[in-house]
Backbone atoms as SQL, in Angstrom:
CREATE TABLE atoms (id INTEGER PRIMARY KEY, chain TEXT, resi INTEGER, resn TEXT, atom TEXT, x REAL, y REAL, z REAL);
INSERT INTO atoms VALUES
  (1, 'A', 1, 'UNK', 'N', 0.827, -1.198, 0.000),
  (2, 'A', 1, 'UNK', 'CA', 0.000, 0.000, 0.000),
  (3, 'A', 1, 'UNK', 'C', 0.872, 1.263, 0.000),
  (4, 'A', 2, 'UNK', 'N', 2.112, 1.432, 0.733),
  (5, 'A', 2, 'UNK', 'CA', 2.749, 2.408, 0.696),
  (6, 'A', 2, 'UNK', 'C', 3.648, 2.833, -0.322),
  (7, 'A', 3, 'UNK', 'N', 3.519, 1.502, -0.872),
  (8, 'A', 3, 'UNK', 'CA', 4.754, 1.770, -2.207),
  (9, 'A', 3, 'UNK', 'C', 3.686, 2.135, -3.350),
  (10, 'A', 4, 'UNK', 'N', 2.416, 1.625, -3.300),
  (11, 'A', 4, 'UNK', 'CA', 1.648, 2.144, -4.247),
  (12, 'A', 4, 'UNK', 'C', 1.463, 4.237, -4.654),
  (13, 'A', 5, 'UNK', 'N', 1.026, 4.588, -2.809),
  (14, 'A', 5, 'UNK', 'CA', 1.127, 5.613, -2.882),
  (15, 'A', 5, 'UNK', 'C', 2.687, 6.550, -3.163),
  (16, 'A', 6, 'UNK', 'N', 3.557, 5.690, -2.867),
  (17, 'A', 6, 'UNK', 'CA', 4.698, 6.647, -3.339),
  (18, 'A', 6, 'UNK', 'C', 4.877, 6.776, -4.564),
  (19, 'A', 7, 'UNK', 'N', 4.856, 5.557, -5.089),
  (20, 'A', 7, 'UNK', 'CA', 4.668, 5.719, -6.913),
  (21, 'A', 7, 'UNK', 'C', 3.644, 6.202, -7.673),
  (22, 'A', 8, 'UNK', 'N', 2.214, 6.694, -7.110),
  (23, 'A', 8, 'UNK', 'CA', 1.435, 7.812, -7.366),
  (24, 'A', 8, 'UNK', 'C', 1.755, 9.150, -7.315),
  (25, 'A', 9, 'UNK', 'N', 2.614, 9.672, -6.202),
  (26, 'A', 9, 'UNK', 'CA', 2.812, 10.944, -5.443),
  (27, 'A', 9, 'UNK', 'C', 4.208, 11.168, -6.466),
  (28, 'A', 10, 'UNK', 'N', 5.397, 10.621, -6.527),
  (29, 'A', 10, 'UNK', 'CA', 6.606, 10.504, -7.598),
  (30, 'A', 10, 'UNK', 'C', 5.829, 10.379, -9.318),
  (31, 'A', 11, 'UNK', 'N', 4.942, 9.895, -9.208),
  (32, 'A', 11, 'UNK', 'CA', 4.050, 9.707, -10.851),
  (33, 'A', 11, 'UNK', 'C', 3.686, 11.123, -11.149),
  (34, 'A', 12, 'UNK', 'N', 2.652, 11.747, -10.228),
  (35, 'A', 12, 'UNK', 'CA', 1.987, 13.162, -9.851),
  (36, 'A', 12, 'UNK', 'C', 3.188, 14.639, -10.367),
  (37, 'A', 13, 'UNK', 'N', 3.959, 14.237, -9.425),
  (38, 'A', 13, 'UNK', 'CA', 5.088, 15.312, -9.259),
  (39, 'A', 13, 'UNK', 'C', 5.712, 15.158, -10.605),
  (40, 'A', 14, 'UNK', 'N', 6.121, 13.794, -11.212),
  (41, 'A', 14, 'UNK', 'CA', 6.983, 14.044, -12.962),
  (42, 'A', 14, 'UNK', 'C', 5.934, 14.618, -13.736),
  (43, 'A', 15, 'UNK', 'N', 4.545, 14.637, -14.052),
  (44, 'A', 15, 'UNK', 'CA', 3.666, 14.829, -14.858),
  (45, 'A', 15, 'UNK', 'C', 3.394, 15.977, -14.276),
  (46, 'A', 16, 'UNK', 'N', 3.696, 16.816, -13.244),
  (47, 'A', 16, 'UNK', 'CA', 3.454, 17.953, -13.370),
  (48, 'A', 16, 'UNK', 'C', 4.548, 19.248, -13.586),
  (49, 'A', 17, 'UNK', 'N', 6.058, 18.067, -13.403),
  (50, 'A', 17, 'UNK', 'CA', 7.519, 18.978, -14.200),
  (51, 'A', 17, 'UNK', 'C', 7.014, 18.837, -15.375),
  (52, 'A', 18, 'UNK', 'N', 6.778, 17.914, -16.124),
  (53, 'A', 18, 'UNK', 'CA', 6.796, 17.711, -17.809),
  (54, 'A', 18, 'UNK', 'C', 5.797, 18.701, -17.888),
  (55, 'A', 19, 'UNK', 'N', 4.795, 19.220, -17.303),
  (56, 'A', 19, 'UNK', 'CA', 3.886, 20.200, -18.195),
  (57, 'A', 19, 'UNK', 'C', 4.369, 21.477, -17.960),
  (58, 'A', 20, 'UNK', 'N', 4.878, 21.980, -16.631),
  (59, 'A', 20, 'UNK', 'CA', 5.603, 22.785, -16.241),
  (60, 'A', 20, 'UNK', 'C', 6.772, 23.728, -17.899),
  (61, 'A', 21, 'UNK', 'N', 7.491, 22.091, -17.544),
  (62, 'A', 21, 'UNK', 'CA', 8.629, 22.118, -19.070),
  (63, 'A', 21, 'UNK', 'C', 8.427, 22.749, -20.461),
  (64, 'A', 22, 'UNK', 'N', 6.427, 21.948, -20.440),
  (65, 'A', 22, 'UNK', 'CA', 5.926, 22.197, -22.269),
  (66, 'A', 22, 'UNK', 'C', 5.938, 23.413, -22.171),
  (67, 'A', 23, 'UNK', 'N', 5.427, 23.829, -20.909),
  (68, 'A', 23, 'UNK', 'CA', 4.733, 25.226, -20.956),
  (69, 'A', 23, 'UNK', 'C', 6.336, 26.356, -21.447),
  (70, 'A', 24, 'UNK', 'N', 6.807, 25.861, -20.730),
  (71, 'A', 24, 'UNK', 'CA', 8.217, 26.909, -20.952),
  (72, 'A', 24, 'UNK', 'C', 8.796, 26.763, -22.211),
  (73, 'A', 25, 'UNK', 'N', 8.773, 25.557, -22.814),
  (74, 'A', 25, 'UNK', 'CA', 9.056, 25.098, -24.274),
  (75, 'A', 25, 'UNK', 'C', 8.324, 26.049, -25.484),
  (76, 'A', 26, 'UNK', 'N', 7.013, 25.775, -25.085),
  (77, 'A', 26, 'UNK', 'CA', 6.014, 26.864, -25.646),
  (78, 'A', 26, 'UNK', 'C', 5.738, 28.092, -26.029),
  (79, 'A', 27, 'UNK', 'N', 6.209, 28.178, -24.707),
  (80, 'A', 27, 'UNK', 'CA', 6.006, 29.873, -24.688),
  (81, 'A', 27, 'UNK', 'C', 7.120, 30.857, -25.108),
  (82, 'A', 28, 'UNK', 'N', 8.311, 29.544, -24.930),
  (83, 'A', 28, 'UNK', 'CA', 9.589, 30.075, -25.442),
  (84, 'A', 28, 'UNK', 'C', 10.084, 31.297, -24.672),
  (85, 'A', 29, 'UNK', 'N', 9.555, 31.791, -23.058),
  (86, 'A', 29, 'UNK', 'CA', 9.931, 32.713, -22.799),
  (87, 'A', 29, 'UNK', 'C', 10.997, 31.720, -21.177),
  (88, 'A', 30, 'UNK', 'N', 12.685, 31.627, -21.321),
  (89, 'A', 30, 'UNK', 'CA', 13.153, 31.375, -20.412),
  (90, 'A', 30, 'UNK', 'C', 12.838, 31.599, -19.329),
  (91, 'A', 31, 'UNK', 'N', 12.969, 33.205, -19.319),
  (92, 'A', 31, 'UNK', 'CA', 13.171, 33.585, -18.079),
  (93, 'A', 31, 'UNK', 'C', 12.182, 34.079, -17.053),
  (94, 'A', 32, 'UNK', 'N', 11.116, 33.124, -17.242),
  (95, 'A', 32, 'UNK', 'CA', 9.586, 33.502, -16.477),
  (96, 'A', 32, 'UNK', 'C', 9.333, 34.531, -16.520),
  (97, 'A', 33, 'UNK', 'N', 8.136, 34.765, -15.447),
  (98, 'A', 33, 'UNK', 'CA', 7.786, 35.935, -14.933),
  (99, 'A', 33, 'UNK', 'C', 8.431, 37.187, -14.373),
  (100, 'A', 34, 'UNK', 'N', 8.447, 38.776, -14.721),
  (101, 'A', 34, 'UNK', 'CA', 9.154, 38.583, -13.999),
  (102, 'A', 34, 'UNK', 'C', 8.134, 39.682, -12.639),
  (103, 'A', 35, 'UNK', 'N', 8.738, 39.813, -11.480),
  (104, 'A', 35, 'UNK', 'CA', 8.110, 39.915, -10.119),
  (105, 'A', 35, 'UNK', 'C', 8.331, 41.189, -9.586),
  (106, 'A', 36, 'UNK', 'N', 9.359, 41.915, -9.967),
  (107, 'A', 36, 'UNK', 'CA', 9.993, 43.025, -9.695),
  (108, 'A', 36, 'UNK', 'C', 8.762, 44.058, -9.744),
  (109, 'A', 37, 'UNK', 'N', 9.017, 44.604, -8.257),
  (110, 'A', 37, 'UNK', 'CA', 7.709, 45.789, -8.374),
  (111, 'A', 37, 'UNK', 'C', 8.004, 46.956, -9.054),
  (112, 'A', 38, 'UNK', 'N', 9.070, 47.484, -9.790),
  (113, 'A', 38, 'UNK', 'CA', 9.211, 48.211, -10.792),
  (114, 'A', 38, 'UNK', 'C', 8.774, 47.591, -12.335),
  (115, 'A', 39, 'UNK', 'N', 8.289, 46.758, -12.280),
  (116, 'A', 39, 'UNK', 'CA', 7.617, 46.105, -13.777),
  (117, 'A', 39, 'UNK', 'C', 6.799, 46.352, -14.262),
  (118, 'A', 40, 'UNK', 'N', 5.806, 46.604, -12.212),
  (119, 'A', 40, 'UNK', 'CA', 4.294, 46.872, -12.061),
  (120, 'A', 40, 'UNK', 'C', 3.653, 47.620, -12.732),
  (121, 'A', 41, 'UNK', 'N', 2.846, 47.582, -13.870),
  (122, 'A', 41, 'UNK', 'CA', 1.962, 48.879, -13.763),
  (123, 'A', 41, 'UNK', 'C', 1.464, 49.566, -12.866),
  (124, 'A', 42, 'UNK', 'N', 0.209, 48.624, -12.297),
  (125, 'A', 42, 'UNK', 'CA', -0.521, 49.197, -11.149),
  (126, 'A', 42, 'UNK', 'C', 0.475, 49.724, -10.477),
  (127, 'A', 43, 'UNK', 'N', 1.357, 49.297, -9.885),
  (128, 'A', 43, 'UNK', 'CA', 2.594, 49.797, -8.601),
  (129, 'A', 43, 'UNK', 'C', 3.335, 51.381, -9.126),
  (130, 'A', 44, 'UNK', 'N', 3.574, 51.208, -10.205),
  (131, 'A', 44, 'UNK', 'CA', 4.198, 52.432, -11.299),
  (132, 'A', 44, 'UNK', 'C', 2.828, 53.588, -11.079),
  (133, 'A', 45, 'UNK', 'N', 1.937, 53.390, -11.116),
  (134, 'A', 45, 'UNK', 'CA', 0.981, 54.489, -11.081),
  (135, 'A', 45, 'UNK', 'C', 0.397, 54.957, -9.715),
  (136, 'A', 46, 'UNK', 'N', 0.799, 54.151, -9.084),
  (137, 'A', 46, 'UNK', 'CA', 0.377, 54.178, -7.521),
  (138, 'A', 46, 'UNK', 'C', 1.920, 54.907, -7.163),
  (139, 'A', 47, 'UNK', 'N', 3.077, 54.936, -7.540),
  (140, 'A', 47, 'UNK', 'CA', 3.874, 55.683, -7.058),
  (141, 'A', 47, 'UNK', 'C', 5.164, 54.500, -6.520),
  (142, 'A', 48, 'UNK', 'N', 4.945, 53.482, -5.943),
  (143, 'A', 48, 'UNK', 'CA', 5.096, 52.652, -5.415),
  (144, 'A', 48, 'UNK', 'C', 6.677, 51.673, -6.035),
  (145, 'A', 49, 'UNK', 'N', 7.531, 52.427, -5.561),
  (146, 'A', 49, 'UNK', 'CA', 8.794, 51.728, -5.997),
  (147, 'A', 49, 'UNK', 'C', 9.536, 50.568, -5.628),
  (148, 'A', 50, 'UNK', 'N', 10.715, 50.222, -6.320),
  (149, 'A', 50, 'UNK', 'CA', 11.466, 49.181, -5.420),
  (150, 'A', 50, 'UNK', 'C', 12.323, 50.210, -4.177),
  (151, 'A', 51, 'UNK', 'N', 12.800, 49.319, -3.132),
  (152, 'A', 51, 'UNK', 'CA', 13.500, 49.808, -2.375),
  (153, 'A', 51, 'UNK', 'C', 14.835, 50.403, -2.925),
  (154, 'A', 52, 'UNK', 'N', 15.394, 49.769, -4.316),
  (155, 'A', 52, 'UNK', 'CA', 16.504, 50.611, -4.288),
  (156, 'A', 52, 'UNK', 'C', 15.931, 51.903, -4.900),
  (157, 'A', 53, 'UNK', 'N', 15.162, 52.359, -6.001),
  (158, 'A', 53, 'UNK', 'CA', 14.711, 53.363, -6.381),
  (159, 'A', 53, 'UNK', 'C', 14.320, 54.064, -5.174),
  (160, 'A', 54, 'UNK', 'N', 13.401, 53.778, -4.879),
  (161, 'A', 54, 'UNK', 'CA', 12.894, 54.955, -3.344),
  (162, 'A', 54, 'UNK', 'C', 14.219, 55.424, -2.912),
  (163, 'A', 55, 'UNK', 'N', 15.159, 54.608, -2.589),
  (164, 'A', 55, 'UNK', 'CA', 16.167, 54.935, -1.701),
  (165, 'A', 55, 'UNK', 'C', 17.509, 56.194, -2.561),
  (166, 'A', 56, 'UNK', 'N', 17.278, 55.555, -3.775),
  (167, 'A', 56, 'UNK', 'CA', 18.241, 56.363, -4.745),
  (168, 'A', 56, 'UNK', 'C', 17.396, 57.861, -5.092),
  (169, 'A', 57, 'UNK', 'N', 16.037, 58.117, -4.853),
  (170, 'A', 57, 'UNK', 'CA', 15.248, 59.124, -4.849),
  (171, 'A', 57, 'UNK', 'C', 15.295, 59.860, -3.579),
  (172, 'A', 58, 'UNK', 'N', 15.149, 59.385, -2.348),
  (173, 'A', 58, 'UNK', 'CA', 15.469, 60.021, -1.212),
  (174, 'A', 58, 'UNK', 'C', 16.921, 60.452, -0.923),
  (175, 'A', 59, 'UNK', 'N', 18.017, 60.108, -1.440),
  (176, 'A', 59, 'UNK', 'CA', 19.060, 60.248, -1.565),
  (177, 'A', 59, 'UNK', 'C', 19.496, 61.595, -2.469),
  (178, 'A', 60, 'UNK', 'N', 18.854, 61.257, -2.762),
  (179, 'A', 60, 'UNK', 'CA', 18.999, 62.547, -4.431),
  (180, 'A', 60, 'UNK', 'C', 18.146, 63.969, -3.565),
  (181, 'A', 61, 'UNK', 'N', 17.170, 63.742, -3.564),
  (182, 'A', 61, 'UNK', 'CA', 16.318, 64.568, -2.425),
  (183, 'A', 61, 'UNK', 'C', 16.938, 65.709, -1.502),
  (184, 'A', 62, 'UNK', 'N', 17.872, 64.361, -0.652),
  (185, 'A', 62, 'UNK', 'CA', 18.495, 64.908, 0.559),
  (186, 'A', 62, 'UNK', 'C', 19.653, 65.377, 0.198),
  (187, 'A', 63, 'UNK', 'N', 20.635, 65.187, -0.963),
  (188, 'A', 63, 'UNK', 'CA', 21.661, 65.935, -1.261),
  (189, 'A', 63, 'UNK', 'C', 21.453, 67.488, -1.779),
  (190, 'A', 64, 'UNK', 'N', 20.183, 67.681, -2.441),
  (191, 'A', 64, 'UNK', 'CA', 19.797, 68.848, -2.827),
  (192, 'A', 64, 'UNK', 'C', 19.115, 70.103, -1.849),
  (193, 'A', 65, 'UNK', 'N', 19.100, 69.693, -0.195),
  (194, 'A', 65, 'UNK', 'CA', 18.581, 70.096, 0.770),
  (195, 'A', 65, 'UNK', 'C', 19.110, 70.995, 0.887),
  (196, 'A', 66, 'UNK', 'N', 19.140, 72.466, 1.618),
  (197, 'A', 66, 'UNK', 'CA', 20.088, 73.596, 1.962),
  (198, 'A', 66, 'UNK', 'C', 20.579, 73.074, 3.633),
  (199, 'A', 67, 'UNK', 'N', 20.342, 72.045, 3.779),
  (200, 'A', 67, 'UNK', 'CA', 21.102, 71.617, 5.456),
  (201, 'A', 67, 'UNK', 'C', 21.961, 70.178, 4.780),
  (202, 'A', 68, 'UNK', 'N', 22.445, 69.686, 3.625),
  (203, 'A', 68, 'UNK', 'CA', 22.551, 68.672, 2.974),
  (204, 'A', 68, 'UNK', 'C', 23.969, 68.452, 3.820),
  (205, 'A', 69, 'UNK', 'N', 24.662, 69.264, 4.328),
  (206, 'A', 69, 'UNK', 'CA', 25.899, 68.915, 4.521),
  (207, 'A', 69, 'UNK', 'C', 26.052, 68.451, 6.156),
  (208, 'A', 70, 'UNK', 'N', 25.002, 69.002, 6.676),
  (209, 'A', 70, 'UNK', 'CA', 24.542, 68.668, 8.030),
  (210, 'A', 70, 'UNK', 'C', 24.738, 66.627, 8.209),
  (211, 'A', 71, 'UNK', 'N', 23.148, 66.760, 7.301),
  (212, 'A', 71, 'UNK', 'CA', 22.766, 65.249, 7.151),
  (213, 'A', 71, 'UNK', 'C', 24.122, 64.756, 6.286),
  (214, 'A', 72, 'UNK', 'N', 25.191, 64.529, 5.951),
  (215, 'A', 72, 'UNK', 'CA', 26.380, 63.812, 5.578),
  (216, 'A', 72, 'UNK', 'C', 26.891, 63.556, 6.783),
  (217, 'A', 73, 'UNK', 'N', 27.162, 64.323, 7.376),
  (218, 'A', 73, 'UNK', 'CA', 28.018, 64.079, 9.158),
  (219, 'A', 73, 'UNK', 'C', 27.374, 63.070, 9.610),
  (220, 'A', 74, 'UNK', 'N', 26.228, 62.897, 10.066),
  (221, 'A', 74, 'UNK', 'CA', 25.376, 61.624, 11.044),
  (222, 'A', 74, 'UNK', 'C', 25.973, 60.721, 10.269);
């Protein structure tokens, strides 16, 4: 009984790499999805950056400050 279910569950899991595979074969696109919240539309219109952008924007920000040389010391 247990070897039945393992060779169902190992059966399950190859038949769902192989479609996995076609699909990528198919679609011909390697490198998936991609996830990056700068990709986003919605996120892009909402304002809503990656952390390094925000950070390279607040940076930029704070160098242009008239106390800019203050905030370098800390």
């Amino acid at each position: 009984m247990m070897t039945k279910l393992l060779l169902l569950t190992l059966g399950l899991i190859a038949i769902a790499v192989a479609l996995l595979a076609l699909k990528l074969i198919v679609k011909g696109d390697s490198r998936g999805p991609v996830t990056h919240i700068g990709a986003s539309k919605a996120m892009r219109e909402r304002g809503i950056h990656c952390v390094e952008s925000m950070d390279a924007i607040e940076r930029h920000k704070l160098a242009h400050t008239p106390h800019a040389e203050e905030h370098r010391k800390k």
